[in-house]
Backbone as CSV, one residue per row, in Angstrom:
resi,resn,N_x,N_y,N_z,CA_x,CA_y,CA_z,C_x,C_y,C_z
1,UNK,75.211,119.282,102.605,75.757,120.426,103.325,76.043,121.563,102.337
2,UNK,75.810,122.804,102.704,75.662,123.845,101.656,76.970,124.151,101.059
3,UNK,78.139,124.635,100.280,79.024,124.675,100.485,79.059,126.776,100.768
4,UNK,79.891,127.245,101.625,80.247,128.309,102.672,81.467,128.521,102.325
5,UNK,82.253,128.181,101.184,83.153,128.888,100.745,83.528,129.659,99.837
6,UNK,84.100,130.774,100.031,84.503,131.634,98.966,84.883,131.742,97.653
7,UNK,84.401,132.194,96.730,84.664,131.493,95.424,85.858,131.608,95.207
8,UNK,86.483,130.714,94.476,88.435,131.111,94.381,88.906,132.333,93.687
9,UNK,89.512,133.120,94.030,90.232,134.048,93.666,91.975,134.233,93.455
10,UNK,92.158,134.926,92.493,93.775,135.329,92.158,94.112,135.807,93.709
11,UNK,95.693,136.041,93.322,96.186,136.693,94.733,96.191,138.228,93.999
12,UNK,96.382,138.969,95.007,96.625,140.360,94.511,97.868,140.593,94.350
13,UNK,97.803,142.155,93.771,99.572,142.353,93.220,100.453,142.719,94.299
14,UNK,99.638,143.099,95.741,100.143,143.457,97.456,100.549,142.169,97.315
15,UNK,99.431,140.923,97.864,99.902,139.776,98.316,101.257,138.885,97.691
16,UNK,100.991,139.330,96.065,102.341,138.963,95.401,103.555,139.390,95.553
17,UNK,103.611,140.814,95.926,104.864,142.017,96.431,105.167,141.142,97.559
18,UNK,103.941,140.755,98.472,104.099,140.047,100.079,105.326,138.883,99.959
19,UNK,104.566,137.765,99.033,105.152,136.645,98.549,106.681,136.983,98.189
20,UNK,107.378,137.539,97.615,108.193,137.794,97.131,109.023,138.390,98.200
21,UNK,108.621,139.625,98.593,109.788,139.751,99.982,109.595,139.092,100.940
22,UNK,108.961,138.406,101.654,108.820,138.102,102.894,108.636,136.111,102.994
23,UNK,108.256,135.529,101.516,108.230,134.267,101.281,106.940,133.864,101.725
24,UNK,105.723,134.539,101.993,104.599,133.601,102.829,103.625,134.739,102.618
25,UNK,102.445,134.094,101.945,101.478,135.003,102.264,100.562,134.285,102.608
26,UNK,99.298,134.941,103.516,98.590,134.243,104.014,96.886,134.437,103.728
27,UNK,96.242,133.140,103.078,95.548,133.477,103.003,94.027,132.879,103.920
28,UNK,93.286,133.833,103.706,92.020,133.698,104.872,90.976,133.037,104.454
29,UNK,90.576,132.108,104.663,88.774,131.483,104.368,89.341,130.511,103.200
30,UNK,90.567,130.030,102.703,91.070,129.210,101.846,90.069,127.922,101.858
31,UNK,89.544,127.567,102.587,89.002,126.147,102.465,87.951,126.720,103.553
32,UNK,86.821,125.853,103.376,85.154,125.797,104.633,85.585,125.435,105.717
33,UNK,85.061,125.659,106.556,85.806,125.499,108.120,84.904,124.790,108.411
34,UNK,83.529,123.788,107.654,82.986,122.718,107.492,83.957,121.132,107.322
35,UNK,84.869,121.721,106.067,85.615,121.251,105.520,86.991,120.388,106.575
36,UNK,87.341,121.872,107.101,88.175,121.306,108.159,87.598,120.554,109.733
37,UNK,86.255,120.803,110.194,85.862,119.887,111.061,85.707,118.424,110.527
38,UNK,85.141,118.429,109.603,85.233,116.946,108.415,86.600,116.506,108.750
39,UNK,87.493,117.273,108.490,88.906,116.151,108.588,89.306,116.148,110.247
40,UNK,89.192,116.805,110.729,89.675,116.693,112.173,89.038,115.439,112.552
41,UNK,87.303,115.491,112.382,87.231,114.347,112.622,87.563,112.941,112.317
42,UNK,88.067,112.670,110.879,88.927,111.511,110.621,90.186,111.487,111.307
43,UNK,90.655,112.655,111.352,92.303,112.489,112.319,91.994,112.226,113.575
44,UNK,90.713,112.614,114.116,90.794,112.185,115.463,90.535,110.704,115.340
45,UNK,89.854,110.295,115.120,88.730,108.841,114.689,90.471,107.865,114.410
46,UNK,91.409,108.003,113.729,92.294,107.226,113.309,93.190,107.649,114.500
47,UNK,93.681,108.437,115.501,94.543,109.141,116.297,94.627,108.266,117.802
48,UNK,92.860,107.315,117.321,92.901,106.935,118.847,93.119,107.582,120.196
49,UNK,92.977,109.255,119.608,92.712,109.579,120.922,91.548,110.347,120.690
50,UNK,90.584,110.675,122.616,89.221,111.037,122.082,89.426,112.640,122.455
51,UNK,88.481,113.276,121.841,88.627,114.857,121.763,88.468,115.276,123.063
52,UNK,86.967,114.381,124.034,86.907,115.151,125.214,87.728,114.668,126.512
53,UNK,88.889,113.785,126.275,89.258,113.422,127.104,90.996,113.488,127.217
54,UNK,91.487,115.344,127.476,92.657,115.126,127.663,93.791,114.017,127.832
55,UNK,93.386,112.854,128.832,94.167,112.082,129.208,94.568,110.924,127.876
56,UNK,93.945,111.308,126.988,94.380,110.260,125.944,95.335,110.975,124.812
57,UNK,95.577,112.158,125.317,96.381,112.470,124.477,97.981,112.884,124.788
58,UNK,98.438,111.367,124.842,99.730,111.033,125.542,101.313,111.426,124.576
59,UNK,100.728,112.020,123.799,102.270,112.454,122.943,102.252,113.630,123.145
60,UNK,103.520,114.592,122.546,103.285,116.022,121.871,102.935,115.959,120.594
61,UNK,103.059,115.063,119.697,102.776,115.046,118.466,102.494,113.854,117.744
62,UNK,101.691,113.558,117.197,101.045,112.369,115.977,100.921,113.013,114.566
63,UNK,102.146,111.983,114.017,101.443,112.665,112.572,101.184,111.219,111.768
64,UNK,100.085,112.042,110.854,99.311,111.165,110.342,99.700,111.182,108.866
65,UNK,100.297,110.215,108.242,100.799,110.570,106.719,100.369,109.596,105.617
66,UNK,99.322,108.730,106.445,99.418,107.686,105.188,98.085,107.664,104.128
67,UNK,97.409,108.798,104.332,96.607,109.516,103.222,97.362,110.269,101.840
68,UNK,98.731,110.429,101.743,99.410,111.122,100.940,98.809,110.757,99.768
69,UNK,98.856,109.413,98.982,98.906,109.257,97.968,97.393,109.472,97.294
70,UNK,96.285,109.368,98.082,95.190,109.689,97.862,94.501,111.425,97.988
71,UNK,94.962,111.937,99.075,94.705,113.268,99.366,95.231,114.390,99.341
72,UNK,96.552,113.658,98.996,97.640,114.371,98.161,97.707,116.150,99.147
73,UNK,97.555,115.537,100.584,98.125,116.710,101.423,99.409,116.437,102.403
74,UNK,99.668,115.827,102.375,100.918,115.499,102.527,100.684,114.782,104.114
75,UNK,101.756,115.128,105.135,101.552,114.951,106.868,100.893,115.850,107.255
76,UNK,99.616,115.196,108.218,99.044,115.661,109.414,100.126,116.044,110.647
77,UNK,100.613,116.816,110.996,101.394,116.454,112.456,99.969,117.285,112.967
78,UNK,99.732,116.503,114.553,98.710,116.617,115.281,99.443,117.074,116.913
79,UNK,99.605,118.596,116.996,100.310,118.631,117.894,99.610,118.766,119.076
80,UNK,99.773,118.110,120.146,98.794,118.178,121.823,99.579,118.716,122.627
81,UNK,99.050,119.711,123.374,99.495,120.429,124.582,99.933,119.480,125.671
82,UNK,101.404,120.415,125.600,102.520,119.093,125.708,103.580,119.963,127.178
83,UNK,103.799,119.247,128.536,105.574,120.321,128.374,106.774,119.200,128.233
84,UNK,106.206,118.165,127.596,107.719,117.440,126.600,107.892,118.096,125.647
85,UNK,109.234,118.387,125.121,110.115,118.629,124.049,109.223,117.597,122.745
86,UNK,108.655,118.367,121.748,108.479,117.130,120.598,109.500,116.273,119.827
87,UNK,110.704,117.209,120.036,111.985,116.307,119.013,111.888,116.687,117.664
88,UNK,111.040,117.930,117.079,111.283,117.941,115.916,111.081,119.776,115.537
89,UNK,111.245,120.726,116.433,111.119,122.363,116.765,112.162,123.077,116.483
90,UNK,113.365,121.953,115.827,114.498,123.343,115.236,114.366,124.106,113.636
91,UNK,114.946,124.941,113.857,114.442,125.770,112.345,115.172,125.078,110.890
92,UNK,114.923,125.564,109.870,114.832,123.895,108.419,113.895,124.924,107.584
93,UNK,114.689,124.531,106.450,113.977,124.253,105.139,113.339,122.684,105.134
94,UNK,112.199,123.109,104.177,112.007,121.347,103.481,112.888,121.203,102.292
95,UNK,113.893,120.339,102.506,114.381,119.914,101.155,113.471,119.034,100.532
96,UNK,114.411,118.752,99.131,113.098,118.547,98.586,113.648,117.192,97.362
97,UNK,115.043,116.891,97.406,115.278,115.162,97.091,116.292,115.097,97.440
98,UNK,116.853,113.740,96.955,117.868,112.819,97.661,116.867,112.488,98.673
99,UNK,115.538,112.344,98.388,114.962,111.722,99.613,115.196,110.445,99.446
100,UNK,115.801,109.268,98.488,116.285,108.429,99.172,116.641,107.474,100.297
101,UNK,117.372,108.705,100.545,118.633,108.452,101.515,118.161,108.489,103.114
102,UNK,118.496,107.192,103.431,117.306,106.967,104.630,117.886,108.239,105.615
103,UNK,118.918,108.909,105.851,119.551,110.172,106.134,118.806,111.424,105.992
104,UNK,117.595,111.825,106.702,116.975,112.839,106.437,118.184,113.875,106.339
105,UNK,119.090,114.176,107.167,119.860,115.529,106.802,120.607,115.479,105.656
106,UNK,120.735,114.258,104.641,121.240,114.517,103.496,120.430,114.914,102.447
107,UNK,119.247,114.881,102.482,118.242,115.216,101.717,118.823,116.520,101.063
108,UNK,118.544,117.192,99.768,118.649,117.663,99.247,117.885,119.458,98.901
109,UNK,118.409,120.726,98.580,117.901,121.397,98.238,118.458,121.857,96.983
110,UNK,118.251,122.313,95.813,119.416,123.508,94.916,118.256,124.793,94.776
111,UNK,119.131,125.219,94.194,119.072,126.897,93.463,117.260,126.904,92.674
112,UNK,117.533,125.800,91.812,115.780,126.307,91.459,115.166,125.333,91.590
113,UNK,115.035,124.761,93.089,114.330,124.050,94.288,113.530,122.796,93.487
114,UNK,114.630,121.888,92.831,114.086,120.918,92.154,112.625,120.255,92.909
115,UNK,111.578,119.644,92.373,111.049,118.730,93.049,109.641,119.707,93.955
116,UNK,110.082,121.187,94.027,109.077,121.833,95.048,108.925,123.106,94.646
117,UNK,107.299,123.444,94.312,107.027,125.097,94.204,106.796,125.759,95.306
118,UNK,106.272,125.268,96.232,105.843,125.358,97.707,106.107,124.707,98.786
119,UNK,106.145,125.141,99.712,105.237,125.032,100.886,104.265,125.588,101.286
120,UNK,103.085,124.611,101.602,102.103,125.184,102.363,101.179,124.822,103.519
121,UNK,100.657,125.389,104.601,100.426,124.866,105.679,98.750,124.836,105.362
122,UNK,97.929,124.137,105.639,96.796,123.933,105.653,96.509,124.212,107.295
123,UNK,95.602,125.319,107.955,95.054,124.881,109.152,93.649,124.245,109.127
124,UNK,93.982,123.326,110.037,92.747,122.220,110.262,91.930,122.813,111.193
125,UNK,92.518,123.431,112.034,92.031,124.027,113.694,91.929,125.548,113.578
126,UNK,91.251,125.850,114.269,91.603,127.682,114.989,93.247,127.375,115.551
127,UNK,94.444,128.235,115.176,95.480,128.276,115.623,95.977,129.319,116.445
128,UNK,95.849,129.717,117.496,96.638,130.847,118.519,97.442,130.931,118.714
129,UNK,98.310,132.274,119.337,99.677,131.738,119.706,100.071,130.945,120.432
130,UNK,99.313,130.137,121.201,99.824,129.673,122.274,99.165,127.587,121.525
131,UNK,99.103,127.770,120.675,98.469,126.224,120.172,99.542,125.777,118.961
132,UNK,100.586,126.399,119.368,102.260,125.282,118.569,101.930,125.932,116.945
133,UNK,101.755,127.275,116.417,101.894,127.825,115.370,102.937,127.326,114.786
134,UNK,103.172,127.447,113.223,104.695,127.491,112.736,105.102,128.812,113.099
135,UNK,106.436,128.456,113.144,107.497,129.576,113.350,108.020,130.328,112.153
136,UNK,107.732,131.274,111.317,108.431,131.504,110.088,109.700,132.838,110.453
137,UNK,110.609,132.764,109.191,111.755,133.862,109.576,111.140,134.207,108.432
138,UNK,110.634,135.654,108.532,110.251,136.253,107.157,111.314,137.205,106.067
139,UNK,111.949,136.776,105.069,112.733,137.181,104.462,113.800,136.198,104.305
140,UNK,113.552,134.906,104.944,114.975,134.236,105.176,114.929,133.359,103.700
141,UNK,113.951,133.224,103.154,113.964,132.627,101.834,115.158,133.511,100.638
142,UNK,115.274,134.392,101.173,116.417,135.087,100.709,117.942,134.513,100.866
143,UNK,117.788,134.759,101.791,119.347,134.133,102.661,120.129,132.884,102.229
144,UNK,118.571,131.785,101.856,119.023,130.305,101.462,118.910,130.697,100.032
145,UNK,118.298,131.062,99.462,119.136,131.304,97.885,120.175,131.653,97.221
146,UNK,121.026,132.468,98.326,121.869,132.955,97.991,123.285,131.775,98.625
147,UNK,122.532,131.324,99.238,124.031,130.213,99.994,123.237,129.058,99.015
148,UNK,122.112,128.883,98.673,122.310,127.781,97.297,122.755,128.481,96.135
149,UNK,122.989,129.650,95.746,123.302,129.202,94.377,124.550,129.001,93.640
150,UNK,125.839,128.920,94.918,127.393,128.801,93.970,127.327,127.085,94.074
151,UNK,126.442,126.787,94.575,126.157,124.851,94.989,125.676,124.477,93.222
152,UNK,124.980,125.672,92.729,124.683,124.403,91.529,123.221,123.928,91.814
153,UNK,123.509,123.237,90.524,121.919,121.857,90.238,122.273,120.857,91.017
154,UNK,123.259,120.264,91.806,123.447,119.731,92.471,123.128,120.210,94.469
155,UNK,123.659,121.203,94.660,122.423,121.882,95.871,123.291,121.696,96.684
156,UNK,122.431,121.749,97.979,123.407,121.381,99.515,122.454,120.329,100.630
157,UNK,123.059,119.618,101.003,121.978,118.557,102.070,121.674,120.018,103.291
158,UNK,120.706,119.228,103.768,119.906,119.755,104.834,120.980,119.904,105.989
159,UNK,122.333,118.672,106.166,123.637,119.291,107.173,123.800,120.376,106.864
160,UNK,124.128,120.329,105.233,125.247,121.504,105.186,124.345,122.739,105.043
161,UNK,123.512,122.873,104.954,122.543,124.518,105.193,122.542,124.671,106.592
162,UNK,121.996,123.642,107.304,122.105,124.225,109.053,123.303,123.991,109.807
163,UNK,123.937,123.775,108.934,125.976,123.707,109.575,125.839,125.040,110.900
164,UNK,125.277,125.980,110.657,125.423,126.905,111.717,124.300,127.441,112.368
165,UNK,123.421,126.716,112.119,122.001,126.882,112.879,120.992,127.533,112.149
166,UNK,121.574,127.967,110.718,120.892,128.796,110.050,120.489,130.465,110.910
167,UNK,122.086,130.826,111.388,121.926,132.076,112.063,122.195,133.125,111.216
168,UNK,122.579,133.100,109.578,122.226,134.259,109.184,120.843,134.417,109.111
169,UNK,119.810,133.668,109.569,118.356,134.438,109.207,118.031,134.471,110.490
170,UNK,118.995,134.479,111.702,118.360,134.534,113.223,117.655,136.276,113.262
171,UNK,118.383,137.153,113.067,117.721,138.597,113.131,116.287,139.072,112.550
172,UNK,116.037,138.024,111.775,114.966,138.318,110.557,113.527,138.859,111.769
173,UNK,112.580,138.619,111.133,111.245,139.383,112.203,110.648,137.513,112.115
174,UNK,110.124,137.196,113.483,109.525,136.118,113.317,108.025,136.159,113.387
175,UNK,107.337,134.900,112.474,106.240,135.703,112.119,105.552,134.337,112.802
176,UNK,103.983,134.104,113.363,103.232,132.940,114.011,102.175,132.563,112.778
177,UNK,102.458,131.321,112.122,101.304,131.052,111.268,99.984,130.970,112.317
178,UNK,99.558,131.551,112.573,98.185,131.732,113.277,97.017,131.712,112.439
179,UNK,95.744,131.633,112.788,94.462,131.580,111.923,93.019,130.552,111.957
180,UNK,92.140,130.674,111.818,91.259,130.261,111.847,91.351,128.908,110.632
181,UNK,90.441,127.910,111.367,90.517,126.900,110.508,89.916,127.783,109.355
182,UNK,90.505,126.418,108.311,90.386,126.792,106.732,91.139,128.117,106.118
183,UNK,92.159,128.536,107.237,93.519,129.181,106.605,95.108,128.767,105.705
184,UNK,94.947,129.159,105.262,96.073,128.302,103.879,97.021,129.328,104.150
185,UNK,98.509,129.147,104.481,99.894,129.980,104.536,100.559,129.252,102.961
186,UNK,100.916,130.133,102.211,101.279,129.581,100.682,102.760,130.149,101.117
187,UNK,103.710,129.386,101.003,105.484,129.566,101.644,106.331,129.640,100.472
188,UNK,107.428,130.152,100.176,108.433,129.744,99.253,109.112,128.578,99.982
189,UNK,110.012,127.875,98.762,109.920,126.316,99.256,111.327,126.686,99.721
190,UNK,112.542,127.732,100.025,113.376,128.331,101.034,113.358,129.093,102.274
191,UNK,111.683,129.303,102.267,112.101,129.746,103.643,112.009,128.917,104.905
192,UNK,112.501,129.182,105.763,113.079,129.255,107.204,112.150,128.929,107.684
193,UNK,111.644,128.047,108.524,110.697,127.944,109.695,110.422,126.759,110.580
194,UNK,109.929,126.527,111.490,110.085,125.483,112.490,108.777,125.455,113.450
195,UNK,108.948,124.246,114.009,107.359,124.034,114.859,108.069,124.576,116.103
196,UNK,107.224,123.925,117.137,107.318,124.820,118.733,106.103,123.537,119.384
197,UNK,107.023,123.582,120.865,105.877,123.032,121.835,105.119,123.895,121.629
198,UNK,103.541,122.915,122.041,102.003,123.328,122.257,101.829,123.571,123.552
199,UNK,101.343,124.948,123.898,101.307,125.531,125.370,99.643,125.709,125.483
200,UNK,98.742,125.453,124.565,97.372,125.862,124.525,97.321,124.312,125.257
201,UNK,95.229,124.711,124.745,94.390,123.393,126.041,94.151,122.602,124.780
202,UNK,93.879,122.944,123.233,93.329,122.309,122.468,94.231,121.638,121.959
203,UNK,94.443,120.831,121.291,94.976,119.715,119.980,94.959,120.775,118.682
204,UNK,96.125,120.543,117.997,96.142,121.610,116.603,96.334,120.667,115.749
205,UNK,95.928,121.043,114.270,95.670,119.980,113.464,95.277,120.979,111.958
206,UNK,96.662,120.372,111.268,97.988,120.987,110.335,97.943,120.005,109.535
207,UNK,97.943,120.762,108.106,98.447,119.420,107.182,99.826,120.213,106.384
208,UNK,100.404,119.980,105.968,101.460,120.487,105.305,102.506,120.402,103.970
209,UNK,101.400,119.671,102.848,101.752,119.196,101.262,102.607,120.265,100.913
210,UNK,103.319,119.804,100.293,104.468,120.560,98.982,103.513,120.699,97.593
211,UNK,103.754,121.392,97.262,103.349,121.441,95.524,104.052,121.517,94.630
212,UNK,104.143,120.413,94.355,105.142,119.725,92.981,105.201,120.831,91.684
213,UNK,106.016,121.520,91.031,106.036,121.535,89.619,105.729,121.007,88.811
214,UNK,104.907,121.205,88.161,104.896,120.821,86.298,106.052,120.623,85.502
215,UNK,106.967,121.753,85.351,107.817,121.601,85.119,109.129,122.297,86.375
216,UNK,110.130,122.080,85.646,111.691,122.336,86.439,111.131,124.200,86.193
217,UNK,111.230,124.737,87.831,111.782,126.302,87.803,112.796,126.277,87.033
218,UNK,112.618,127.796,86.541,113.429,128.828,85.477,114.350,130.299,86.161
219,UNK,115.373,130.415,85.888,115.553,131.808,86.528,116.243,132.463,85.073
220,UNK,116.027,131.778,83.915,116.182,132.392,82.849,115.310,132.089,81.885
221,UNK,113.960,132.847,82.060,113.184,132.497,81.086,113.532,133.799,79.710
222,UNK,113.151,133.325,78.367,113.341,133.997,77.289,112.098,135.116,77.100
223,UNK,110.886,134.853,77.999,110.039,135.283,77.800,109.736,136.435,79.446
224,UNK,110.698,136.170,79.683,110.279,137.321,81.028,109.307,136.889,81.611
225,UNK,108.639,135.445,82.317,107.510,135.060,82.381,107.821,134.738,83.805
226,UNK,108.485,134.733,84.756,108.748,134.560,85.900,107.549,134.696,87.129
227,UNK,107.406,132.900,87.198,106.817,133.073,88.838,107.061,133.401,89.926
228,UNK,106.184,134.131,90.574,106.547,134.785,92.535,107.562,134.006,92.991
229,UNK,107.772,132.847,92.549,108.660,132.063,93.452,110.404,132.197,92.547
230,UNK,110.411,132.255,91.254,111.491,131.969,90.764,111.887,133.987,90.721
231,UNK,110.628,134.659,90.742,110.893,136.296,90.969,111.997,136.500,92.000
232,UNK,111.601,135.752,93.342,112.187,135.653,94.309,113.164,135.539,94.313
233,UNK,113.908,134.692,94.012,114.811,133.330,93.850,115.848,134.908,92.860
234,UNK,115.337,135.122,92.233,116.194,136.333,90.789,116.345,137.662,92.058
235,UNK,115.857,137.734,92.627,116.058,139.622,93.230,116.572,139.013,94.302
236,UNK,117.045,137.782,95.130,117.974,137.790,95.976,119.239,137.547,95.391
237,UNK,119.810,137.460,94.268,120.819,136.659,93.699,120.900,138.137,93.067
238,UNK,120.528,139.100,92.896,120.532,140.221,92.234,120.951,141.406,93.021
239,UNK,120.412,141.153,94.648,121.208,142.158,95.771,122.205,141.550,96.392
């Protein structure tokens, strides 16, 4: 099969400005949309349910996670046009340890987001508005930096950030990860966002890996060498 994708490129110094205020930039043609029918079809093939036959697709959501250690993309959630509630559509950071603790809401975030450079959404599918997009609060990666950082290297569990619903970032502008398969949304690993029932006819199909550090973020480097993400992290703690 020929490969039909774009040769890799830097981000620009817009998309980086993007990254930085708003936490998410999005990029287009990230992966072959060869690429992503290839995996849909393993998620369907393992999903046990069949593509042309609505009636087998008896959840709002399947996720598929036990490729992690090999494909190193983290969970599939496979969301189907649903009008059940999925049980998992309120707004959240990903923390990012004390994963431990069989207590998902104790899980962990701090100040220079041990454990996570990213979030990022992989689309598998064409995504519309109406086919269970993520929900992002754009700018709210702000908001949680600033309520992590009198917490320390020690941080705050996932209770104590949504203690109030996470309504200082309710005003923010909400944005629809939307896009054609083989669209990549690259996130700061604070911002704000949440799934949503699927109101479309199709099945959507999302992968959603973290990207680990190399090393521990810096918000005092000696060298002024600061990544988009720890840039971030410095000009909210700065207004």
């Amino acid at each position: 099969m020929p490969n039909t994708a774009e040769p890799a490129r830097a981000l620009t110094d817009a998309q980086i400005e993007q990254f930085i205020r708003d936490g998410y930039v999005k990029i287009e043609r990230a992966f072959a949309r060869e690429l992503a029918d290839q995996g849909r079809d393993v998620l369907w093939r393992d999903s046990g349910c069949d593509p042309d036959d609505p009636k087998t697709w008896t959840k709002p959501v399947i996720r598929k996670d036990r490729w992690q250690p090999r494909m190193s993309l983290g969970t599939f959630p496979v969301r189907f046009p649903s009008p059940d509630d999925p049980g998992d559509a309120g707004w959240h950071i990903d923390v990012s340890f004390g994963t431990d603790n069989p207590d998902f809401m104790e899980w962990r975030a701090n100040i220079t987001s041990k454990n996570r450079a990213l979030l990022m959404l992989f689309l598998f599918s064409d995504v519309g508005e109406e086919d269970a997009p993520t929900r992002i609060r754009a700018g709210s990666h702000l908001d949680i930096a600033r309520m992590l950082a009198p917490a320390g290297e020690n941080g705050l569990t996932l209770r104590e950030l949504a203690a109030n619903g996470f309504a200082e970032t309710a005003e923010l502008p909400e944005v629809l990860a939307t896009g054609d398969a083989g669209t990549v949304y690259l996130c700061h690993p604070f911002l704000v966002h949440a799934a949503q029932p699927h109101r479309g006819t199709r099945p959507r199909f999302l992968a959603q890996p973290p990207l680990s550090p190399a090393a521990p973020l810096s918000l005092n480097r000696q060298n002024g060498d600061y990544s988009p993400v720890e840039r971030a992290i410095r000009n909210a703690l700065s207004n």
